[in-house]
N, CA, C and O atoms as a CHARMM CRD file, in Angstrom:
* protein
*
  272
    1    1 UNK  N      0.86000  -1.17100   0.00000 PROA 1      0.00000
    2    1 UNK  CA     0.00000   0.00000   0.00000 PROA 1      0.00000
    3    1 UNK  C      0.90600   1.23400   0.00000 PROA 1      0.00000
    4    1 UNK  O      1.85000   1.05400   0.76900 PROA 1      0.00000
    5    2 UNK  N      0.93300   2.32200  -0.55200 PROA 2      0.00000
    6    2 UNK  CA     1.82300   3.81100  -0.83400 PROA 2      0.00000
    7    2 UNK  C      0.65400   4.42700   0.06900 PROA 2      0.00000
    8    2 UNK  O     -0.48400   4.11200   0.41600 PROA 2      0.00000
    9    3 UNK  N      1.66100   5.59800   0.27900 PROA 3      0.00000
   10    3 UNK  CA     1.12200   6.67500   1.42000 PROA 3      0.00000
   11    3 UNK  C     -0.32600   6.86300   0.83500 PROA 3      0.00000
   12    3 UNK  O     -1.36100   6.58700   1.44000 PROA 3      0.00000
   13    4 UNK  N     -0.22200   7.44600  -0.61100 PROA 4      0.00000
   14    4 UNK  CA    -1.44900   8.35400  -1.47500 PROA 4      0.00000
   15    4 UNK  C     -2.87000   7.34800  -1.00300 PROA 4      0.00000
   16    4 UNK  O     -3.96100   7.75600  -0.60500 PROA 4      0.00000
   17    5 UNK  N     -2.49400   6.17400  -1.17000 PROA 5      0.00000
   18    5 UNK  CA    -3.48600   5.14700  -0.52800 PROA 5      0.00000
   19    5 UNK  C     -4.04000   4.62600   0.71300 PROA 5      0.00000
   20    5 UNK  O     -4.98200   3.85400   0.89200 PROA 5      0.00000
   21    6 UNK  N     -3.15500   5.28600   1.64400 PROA 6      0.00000
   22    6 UNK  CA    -3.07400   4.86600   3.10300 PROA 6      0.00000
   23    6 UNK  C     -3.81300   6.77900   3.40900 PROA 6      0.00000
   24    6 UNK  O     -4.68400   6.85100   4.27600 PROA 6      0.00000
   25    7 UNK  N     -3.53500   7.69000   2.91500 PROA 7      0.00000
   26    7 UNK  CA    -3.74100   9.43200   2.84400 PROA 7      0.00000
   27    7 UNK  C     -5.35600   9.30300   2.62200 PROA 7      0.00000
   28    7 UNK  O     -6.17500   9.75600   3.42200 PROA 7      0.00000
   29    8 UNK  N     -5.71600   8.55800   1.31800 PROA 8      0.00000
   30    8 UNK  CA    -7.26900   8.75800   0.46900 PROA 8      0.00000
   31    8 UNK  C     -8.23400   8.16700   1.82400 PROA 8      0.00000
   32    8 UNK  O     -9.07400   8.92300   2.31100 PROA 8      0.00000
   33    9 UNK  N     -8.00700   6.55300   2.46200 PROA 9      0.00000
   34    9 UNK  CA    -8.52700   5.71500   3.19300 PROA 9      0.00000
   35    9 UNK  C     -8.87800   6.59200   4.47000 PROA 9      0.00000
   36    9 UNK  O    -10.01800   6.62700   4.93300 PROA 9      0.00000
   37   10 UNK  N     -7.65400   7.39800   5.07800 PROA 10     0.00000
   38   10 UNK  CA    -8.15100   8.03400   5.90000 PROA 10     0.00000
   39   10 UNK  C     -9.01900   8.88800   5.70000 PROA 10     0.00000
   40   10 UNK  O    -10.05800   9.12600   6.31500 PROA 10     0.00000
   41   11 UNK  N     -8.40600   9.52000   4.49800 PROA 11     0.00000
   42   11 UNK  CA   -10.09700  11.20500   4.48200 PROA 11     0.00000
   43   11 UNK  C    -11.41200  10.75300   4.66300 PROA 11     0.00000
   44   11 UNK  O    -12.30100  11.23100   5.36900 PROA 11     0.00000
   45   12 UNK  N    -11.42300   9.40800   3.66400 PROA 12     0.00000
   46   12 UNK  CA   -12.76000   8.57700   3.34300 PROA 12     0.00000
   47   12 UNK  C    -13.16600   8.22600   5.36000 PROA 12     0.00000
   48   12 UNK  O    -14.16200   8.66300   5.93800 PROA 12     0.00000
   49   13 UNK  N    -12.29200   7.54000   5.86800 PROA 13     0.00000
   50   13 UNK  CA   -12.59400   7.79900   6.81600 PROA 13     0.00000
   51   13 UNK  C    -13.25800   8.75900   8.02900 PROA 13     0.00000
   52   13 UNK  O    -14.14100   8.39700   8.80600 PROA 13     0.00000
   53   14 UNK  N    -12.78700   9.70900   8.00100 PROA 14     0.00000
   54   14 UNK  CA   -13.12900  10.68800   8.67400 PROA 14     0.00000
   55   14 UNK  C    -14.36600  11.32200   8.00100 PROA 14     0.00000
   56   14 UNK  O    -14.96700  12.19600   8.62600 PROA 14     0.00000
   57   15 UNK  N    -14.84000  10.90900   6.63900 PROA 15     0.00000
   58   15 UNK  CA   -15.98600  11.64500   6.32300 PROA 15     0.00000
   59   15 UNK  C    -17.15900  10.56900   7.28400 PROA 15     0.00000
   60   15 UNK  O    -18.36000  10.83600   7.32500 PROA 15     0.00000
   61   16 UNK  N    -16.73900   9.73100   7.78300 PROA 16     0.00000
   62   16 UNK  CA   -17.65900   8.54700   7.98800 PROA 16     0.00000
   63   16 UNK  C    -18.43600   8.85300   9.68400 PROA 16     0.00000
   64   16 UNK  O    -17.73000   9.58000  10.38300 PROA 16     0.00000
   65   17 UNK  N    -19.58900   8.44000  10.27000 PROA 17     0.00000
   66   17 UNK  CA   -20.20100   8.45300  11.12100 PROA 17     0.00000
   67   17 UNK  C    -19.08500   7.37400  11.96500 PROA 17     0.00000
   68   17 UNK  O    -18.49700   6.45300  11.39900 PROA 17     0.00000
   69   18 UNK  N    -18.96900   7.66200  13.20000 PROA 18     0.00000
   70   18 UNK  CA   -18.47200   6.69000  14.10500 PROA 18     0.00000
   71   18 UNK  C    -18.79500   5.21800  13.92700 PROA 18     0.00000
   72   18 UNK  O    -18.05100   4.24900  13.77900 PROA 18     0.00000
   73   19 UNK  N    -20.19500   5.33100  13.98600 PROA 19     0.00000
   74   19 UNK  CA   -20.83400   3.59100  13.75500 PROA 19     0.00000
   75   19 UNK  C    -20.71200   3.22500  12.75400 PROA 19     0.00000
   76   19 UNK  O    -20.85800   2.00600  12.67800 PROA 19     0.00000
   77   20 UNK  N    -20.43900   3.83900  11.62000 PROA 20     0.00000
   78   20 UNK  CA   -20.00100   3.23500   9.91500 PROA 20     0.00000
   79   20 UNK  C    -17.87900   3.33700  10.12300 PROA 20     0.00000
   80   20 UNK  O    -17.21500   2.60100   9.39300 PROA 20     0.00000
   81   21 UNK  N    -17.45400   3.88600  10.71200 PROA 21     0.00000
   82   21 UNK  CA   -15.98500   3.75100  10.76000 PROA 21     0.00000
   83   21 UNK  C    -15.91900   2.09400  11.71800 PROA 21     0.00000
   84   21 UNK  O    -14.90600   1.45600  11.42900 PROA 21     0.00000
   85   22 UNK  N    -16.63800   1.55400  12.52400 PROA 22     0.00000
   86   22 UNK  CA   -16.68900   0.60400  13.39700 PROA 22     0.00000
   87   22 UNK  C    -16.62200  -0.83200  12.27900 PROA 22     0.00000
   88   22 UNK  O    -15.97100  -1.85400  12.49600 PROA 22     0.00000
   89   23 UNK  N    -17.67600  -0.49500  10.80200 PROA 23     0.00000
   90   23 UNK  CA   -17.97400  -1.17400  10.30700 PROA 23     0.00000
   91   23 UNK  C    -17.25800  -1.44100   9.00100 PROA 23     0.00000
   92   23 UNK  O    -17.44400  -2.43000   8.29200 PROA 23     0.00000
   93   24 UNK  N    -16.24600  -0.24700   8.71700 PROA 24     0.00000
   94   24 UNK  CA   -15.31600  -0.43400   8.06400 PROA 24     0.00000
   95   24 UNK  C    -13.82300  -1.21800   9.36400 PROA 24     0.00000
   96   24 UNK  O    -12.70400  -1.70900   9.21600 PROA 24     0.00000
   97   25 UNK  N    -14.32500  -1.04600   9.99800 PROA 25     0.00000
   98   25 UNK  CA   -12.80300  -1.88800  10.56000 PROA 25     0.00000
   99   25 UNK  C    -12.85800  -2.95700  10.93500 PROA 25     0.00000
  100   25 UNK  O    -11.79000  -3.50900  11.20200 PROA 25     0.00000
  101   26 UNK  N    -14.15500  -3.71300  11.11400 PROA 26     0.00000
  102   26 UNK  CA   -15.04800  -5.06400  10.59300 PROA 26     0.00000
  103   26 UNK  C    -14.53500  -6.15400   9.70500 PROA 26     0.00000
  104   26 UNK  O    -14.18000  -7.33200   9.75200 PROA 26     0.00000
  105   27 UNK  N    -14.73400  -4.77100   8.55000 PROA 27     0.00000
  106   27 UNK  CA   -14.91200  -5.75100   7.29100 PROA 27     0.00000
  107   27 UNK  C    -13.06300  -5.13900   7.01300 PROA 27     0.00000
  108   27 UNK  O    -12.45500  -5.89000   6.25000 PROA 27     0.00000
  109   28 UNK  N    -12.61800  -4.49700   7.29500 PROA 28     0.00000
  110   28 UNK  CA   -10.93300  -4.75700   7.08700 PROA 28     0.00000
  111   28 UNK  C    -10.34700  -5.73200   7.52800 PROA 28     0.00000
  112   28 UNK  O     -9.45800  -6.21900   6.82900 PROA 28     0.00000
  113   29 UNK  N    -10.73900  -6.47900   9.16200 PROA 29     0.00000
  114   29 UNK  CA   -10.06500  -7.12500  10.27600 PROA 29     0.00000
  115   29 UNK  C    -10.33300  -8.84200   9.15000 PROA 29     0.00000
  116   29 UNK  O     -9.48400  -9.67300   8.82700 PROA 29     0.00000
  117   30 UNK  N    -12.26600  -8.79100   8.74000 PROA 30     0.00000
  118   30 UNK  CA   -12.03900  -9.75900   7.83100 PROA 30     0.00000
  119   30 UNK  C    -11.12000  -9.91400   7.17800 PROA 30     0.00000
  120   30 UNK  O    -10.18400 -10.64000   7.51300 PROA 30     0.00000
  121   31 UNK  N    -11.19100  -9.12400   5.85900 PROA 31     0.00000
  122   31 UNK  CA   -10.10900  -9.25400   4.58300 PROA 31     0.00000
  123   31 UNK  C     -8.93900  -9.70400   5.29600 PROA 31     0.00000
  124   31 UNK  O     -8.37700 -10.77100   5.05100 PROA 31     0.00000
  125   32 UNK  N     -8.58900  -8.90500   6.15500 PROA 32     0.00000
  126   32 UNK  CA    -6.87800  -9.20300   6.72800 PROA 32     0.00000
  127   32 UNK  C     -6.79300 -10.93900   6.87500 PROA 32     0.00000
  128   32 UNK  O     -6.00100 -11.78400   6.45900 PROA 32     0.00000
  129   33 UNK  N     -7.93400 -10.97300   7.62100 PROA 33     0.00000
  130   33 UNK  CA    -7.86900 -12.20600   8.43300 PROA 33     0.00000
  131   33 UNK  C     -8.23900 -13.88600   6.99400 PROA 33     0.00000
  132   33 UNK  O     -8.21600 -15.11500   7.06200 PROA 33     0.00000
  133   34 UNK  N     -8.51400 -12.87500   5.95400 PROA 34     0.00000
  134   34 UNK  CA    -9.20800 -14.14500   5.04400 PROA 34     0.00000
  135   34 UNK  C     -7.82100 -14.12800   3.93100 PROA 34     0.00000
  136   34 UNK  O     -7.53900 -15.12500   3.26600 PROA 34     0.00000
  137   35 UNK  N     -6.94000 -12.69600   3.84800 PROA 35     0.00000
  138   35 UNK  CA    -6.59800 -12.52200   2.60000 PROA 35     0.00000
  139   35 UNK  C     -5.28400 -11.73700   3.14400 PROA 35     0.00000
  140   35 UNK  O     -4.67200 -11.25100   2.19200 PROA 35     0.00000
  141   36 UNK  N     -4.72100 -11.49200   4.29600 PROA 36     0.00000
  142   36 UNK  CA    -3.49100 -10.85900   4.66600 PROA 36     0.00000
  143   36 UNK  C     -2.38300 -11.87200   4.83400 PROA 36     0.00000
  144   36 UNK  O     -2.44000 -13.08400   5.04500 PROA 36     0.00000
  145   37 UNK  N     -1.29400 -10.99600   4.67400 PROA 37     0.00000
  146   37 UNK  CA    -0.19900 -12.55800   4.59300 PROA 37     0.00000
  147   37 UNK  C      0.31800 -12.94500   6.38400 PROA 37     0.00000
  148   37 UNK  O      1.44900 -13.37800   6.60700 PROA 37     0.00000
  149   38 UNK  N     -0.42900 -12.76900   7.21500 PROA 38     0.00000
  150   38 UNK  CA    -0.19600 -13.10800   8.32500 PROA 38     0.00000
  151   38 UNK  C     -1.12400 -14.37500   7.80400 PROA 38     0.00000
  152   38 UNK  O     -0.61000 -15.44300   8.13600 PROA 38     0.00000
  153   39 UNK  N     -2.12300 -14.49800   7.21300 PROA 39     0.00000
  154   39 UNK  CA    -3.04200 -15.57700   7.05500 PROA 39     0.00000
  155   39 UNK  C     -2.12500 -16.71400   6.40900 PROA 39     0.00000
  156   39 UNK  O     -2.45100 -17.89600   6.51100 PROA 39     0.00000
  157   40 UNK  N     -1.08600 -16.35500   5.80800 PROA 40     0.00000
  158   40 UNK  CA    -0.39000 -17.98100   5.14600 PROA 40     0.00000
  159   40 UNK  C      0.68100 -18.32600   6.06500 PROA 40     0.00000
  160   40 UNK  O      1.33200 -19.35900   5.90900 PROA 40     0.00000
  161   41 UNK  N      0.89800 -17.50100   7.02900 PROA 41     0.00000
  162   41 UNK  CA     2.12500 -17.88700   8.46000 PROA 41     0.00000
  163   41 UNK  C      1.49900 -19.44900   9.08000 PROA 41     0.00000
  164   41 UNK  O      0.33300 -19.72800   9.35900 PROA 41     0.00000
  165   42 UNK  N      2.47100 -20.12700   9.15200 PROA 42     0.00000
  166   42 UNK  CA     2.24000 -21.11800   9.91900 PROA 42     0.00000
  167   42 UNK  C      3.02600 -20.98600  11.19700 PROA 42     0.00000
  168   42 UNK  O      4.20800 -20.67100  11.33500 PROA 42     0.00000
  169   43 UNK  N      1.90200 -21.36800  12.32400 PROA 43     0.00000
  170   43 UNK  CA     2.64900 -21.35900  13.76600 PROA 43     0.00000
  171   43 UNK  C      2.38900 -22.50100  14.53000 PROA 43     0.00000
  172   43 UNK  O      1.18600 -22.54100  14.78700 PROA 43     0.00000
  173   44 UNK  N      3.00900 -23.45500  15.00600 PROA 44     0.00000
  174   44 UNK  CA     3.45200 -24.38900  15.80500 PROA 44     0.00000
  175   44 UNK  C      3.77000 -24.17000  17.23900 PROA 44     0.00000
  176   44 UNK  O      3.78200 -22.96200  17.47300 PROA 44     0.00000
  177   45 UNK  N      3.95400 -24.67500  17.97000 PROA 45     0.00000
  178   45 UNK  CA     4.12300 -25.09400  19.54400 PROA 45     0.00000
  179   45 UNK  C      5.02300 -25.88800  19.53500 PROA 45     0.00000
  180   45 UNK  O      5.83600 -25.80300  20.45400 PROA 45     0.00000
  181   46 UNK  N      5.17600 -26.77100  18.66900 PROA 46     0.00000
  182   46 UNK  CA     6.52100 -27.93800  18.49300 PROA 46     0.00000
  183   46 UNK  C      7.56600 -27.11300  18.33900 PROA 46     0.00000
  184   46 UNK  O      7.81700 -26.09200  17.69800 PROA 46     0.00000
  185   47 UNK  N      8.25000 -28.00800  19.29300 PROA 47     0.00000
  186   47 UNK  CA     9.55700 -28.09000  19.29400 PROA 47     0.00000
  187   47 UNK  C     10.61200 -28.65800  18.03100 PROA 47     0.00000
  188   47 UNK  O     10.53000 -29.79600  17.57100 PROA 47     0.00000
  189   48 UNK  N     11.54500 -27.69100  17.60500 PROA 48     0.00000
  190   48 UNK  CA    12.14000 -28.43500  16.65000 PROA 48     0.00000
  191   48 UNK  C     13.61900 -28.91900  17.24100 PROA 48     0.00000
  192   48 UNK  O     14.16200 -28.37200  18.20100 PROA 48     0.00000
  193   49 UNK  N     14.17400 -30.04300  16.50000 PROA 49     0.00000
  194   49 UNK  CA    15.62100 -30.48000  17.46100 PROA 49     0.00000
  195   49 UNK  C     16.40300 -29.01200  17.20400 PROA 49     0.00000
  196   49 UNK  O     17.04200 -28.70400  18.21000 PROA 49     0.00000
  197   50 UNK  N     16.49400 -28.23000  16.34000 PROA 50     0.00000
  198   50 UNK  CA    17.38200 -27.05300  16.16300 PROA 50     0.00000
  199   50 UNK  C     16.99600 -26.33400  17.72900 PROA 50     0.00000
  200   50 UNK  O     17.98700 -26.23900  18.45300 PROA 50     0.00000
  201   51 UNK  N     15.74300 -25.84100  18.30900 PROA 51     0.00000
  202   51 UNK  CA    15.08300 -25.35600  19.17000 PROA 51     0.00000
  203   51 UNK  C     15.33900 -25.77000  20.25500 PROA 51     0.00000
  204   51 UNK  O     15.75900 -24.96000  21.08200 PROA 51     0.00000
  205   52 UNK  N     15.14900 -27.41300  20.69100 PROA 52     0.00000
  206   52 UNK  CA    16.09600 -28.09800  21.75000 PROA 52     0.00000
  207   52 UNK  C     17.48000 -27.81800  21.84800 PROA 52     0.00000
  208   52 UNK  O     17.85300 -27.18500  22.83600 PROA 52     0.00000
  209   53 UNK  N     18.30300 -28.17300  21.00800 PROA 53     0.00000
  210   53 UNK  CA    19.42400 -27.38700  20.43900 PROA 53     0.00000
  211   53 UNK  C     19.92300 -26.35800  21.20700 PROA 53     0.00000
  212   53 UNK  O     20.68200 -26.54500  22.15700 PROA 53     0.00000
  213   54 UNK  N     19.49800 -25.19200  20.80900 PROA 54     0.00000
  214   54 UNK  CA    19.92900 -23.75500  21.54200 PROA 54     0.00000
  215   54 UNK  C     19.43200 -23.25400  22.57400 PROA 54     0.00000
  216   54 UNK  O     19.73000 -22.09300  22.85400 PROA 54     0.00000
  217   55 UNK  N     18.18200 -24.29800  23.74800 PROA 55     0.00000
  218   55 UNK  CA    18.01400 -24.34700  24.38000 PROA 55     0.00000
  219   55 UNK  C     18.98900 -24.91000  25.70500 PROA 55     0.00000
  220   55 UNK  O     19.33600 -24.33300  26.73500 PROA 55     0.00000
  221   56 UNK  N     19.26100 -26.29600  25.19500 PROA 56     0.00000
  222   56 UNK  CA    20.84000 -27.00700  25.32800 PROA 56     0.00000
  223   56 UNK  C     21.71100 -26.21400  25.61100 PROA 56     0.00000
  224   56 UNK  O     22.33400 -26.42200  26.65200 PROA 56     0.00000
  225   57 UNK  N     22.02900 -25.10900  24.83500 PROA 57     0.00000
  226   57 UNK  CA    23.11600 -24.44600  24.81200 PROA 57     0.00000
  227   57 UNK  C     22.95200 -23.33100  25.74000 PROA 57     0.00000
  228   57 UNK  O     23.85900 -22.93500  26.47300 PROA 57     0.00000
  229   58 UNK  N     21.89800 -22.88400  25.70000 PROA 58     0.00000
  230   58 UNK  CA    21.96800 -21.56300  26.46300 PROA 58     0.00000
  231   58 UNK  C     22.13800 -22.38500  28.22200 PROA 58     0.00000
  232   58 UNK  O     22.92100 -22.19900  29.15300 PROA 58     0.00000
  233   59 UNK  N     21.25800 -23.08300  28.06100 PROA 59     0.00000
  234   59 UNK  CA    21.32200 -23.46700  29.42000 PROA 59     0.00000
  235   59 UNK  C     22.27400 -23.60200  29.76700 PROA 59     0.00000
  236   59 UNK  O     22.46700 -23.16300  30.90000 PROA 59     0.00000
  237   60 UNK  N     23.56500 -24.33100  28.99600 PROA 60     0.00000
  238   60 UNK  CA    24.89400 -24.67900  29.83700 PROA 60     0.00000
  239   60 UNK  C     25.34000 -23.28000  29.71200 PROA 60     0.00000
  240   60 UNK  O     25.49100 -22.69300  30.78300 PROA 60     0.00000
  241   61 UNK  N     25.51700 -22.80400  28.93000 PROA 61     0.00000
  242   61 UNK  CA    25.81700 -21.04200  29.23700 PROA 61     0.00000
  243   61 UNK  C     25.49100 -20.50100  30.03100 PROA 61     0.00000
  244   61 UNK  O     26.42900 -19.84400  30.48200 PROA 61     0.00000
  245   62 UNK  N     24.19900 -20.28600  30.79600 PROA 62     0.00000
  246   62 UNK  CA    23.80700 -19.83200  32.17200 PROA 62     0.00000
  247   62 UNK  C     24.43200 -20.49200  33.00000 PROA 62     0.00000
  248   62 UNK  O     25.44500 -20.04900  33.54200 PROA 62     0.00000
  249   63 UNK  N     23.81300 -21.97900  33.30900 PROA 63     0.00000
  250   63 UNK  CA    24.72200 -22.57000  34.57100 PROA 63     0.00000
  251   63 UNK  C     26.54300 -22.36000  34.42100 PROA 63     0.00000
  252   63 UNK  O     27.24000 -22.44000  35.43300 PROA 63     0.00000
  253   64 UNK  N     27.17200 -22.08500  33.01600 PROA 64     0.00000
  254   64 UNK  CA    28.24900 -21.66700  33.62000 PROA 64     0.00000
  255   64 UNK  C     28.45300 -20.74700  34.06600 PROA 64     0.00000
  256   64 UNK  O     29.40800 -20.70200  34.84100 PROA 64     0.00000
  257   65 UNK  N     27.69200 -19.57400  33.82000 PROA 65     0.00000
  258   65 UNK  CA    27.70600 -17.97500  34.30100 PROA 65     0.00000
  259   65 UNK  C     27.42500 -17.75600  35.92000 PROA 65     0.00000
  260   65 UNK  O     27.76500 -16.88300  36.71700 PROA 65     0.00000
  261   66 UNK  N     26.58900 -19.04600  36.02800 PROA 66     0.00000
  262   66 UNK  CA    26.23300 -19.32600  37.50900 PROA 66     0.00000
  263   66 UNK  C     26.69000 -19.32700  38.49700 PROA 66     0.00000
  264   66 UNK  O     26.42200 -18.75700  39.55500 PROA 66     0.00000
  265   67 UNK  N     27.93700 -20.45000  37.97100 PROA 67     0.00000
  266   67 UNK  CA    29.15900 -21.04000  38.51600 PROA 67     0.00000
  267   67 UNK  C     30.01400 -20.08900  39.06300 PROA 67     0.00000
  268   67 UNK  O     30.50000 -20.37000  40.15900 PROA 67     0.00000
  269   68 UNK  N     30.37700 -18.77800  38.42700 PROA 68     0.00000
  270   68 UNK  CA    31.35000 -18.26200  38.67300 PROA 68     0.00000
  271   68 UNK  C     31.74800 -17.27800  40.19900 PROA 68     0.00000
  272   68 UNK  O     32.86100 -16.76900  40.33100 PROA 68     0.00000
C-alpha cells in the first residue's frame, strides 16, 4: 500500500459516522484475516531439534555464568 493510498482511506474515513468507521474496521479485520499474509504464516508449539538445540546451549551457558 503507498502513502497516497493509506492518505485517500483516511479522508474517506473521517468523512464517515463513528458507527459506519466501526464497520469499516469489521470488514478490514475480515479481509486481513481471510486474505493478509499473516493468514499464510504457519505457527506451531513444536519443538524443533534445532530449538532443543539452543536451548541445550543456552542453558549450559547460564549454569556456567552461575558457577562463577
Amino acid at each position: 500500500m503507498t502513502d497516497p493510498q493509506i492518505l485517500e482511506i483516511l479522508e474517506v474515513l473521517k468523512s464517515l459516522p463513528p458507527e459506519k468507521v466501526a464497520d469499516v474496521k469489521t470488514f478490514a479485520c475480515m479481509l486481513r484475516d481471510r486474505y493478509g499474509r499473516s493468514a499464510a504464516r504457519e505457527e506451531s508449539d513444536a519443538w524443533t531439534a534445532e530449538d532443543l538445540g539452543e536451548v541445550v546451549v543456552a542453558s549450559m551457558n547460564y549454569l556456567e555464568e552461575m558457577s562463577i
